[in-house]
Structure formats: C-alpha cells, structure tokens
DRENTIDO-14522 format. One line per 3 residues: their letters; for each residue x, y, z of C-alpha. Coordinates in Angstrom, 3 decimals. Example, Ala and Ser with C-alpha at 12.3 -4.5 7.8 and 13.67 -1.06 7.14 Angstrom:
<sites>
as = 12.300 -4.500 7.800 | 13.670 -1.060 7.140
</sites>
This chain:
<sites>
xxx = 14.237 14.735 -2.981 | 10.863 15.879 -3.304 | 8.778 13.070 -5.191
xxx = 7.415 15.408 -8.484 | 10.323 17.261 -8.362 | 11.954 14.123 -10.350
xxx = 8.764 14.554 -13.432 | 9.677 16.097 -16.487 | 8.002 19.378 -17.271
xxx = 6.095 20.108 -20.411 | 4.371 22.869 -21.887 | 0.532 21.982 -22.062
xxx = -2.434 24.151 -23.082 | -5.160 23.297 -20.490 | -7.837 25.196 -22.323
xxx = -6.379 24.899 -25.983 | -6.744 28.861 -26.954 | -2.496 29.082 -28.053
xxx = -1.897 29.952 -24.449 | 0.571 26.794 -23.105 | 1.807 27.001 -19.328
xxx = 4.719 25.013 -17.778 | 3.558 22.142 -15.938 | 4.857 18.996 -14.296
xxx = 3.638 15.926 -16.521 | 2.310 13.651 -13.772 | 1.312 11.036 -16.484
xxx = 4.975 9.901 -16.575 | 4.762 6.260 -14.604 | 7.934 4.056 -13.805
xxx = 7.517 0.804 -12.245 | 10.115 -0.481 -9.601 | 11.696 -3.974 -11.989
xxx = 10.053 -7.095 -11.212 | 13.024 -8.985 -10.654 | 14.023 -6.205 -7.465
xxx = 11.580 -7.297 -5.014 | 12.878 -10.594 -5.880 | 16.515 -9.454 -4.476
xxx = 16.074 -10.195 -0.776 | 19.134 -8.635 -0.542 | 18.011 -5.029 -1.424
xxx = 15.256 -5.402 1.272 | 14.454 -5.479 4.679 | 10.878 -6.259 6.525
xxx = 8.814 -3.957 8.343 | 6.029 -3.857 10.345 | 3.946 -0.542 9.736
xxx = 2.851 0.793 13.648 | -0.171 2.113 14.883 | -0.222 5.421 13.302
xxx = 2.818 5.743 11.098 | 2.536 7.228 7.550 | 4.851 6.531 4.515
xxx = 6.221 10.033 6.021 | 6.868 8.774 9.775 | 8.686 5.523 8.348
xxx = 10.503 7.392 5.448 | 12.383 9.560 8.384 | 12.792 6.754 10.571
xxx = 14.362 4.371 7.907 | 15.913 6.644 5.786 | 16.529 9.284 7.695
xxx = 14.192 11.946 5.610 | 10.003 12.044 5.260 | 11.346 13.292 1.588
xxx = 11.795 9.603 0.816 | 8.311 8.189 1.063 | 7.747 7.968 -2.107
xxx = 10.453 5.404 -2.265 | 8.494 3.210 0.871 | 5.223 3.775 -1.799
xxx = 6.628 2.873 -5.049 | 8.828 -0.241 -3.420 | 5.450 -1.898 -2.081
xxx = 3.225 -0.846 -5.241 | 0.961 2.011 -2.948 | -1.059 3.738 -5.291
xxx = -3.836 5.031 -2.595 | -2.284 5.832 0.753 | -6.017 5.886 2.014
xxx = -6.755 2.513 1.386 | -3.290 0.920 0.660 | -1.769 2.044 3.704
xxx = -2.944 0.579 7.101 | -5.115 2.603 8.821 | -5.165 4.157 12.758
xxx = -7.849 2.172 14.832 | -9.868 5.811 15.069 | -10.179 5.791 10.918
xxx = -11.012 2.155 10.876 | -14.041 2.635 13.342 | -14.953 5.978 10.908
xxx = -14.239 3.325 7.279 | -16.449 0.716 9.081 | -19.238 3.278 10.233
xxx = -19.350 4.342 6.705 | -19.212 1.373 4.939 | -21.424 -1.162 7.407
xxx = -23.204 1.308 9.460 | -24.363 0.315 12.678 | -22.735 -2.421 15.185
xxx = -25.175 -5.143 14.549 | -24.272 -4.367 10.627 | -20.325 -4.900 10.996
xxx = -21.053 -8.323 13.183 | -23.386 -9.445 10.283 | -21.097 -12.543 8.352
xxx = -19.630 -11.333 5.422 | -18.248 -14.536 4.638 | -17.007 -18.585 5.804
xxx = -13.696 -20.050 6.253 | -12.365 -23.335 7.016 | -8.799 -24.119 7.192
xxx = -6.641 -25.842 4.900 | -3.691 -27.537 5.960 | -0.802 -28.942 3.749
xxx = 2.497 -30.299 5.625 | 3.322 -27.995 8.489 | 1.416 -25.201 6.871
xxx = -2.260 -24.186 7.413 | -4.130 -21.149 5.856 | -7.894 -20.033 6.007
xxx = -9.996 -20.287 2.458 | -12.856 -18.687 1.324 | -15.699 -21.292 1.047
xxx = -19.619 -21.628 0.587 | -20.643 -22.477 3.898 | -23.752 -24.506 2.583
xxx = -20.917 -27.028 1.187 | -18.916 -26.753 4.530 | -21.528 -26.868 7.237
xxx = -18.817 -26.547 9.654 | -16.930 -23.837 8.286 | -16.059 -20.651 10.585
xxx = -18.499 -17.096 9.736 | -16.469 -13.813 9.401 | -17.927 -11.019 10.226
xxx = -17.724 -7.794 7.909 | -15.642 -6.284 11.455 | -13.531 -9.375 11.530
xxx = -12.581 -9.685 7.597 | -11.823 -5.512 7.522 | -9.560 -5.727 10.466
xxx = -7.571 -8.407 8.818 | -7.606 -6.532 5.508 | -6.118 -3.676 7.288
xxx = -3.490 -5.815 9.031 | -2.312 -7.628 6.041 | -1.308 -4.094 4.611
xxx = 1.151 -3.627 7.706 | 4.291 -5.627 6.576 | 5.947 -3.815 3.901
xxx = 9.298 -3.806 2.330 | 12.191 -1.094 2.517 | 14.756 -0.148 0.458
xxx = 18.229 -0.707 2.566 | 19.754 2.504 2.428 | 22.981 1.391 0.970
xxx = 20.930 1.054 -2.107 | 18.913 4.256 -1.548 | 21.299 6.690 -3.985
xxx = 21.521 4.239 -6.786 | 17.609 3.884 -6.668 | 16.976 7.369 -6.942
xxx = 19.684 7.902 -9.664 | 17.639 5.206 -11.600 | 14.607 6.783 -11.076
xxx = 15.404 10.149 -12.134 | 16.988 8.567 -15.434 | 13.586 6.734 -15.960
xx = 11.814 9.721 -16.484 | 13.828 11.799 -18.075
</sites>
C-alpha cells in the first residue's frame, strides 16, 4: 500500500566503478487517464480543512494514510508544499518570506474588475490604467485566494479504490 513500494526495482551503478546496487527506479511516472476525471461518477468533492494533509484525508476517506498517494496523483499534486493548501501559521511564515514586512503584503500586486456573462460573474486580471475603476489586490489578498483555490479536490470513491490500484501497479510494471 505503501506508494514506492508499487516502483519497479533496478540495478543501477551510482558511481559507475562495476559495483550496481538494488534500487527503486523513481523515474517510472504514470499519469491518472484524462478521460477519468472526466467520469463524475468515479469522484466525489472535497473540501481540504484547516490543517489536513493528503495523510489526514487518505485515513478519513479511505480508511488508510497509506492511500495518499492516490488523493495526490487523482488531483495532479506534484509538491505537497505548494500544491497542497497550507495551515494559516505556514501561510503567515510563506508570506513573511516571500513579501516581508506588513506594509509589503498590503502593497497591490495586481487589479480586478468583474466580468459578468448571464447569471455568472468572475474576477479578471486587468491593467488598471485601462480600467480606472478596477479593484487593487493586495500581494496578502491574491496569496490567500491562491491557497484557497487549492482546497477543493477530488477523491477516488472507494468502490473504485482496488481496481485503481490494480491499474496502477500494472502501469509500472
């Protein structure tokens, strides 16, 4: 159940003096089919909580933190750090590090004016010397919703879960 534990081995000589050693070849990549996260069906919505890692939601969903590499590879999470949403304490610690001060993460980072068509409206990125009345994001304001955007995610239903890993396994093998 454990993620690498799926990787085929290989012998590999790391320092190429005739000396190989058995070791798990990490460069084998599968991709989940486009067509799956198509298949409503196979899915179900979830909002990621304050503090939850792919481990926390793994066990709660499907009943194991073993699976989160299935919660990962289902919603195309390459960098847990910076794909996954992150606890209020390591967004004030991201934004300290990337902005600096207070005064830095208030500065605008860009303008938005909303953009309505029918009954649906959405917030674009525009030049606000074209749009004089467009609305200024801060560099606080845009991060936050960065990080919030990254909290819905899809899961695998679990009746599904068996015949995904199956698959998986014979992908890399």
């Amino acid at each position: 159940m454990f993620y690498f534990n799926y990787f085929p081995t290989m012998l590999y000589d790391v320092n190429g003096e005739g000396n190989p050693k058995l070791v798990t070849n990490i460069m084998k990549r599968v991709q989940m089919r486009a067509n799956m996260k198509r298949e409503v069906v196979l899915l179900v919505k979830y909002d990621v909580q304050e503090g939850e890692t792919p481990e926390i939601v793994a066990d709660k969903h499907h009943d194991s933190p073993h699976y989160h590499w299935i919660i990962m590879l289902v919603n195309n999470i390459t960098d847990p750090y910076h794909d996954w949403p992150k606890t209020q304490r390591q967004m004030q610690l991201y934004l300290g590090n990337k902005y600096g001060d207070h005064d830095a993460q208030q500065a605008t980072h860009h303008y938005e004016i909303a953009q309505t068509s029918g009954d649906t409206t959405i917030n674009i990125q525009v030049d606000n010397t074209s749009y004089p009345s467009a609305t200024a994001i801060s560099n606080y304001t845009h991060e936050h919703n960065l990080n919030e955007s990254k909290r819905s995610i899809d899961l695998l239903r679990n009746d599904y879960l068996g015949v995904f890993v199956d698959e998986f396994e014979s992908l890399l093998y």
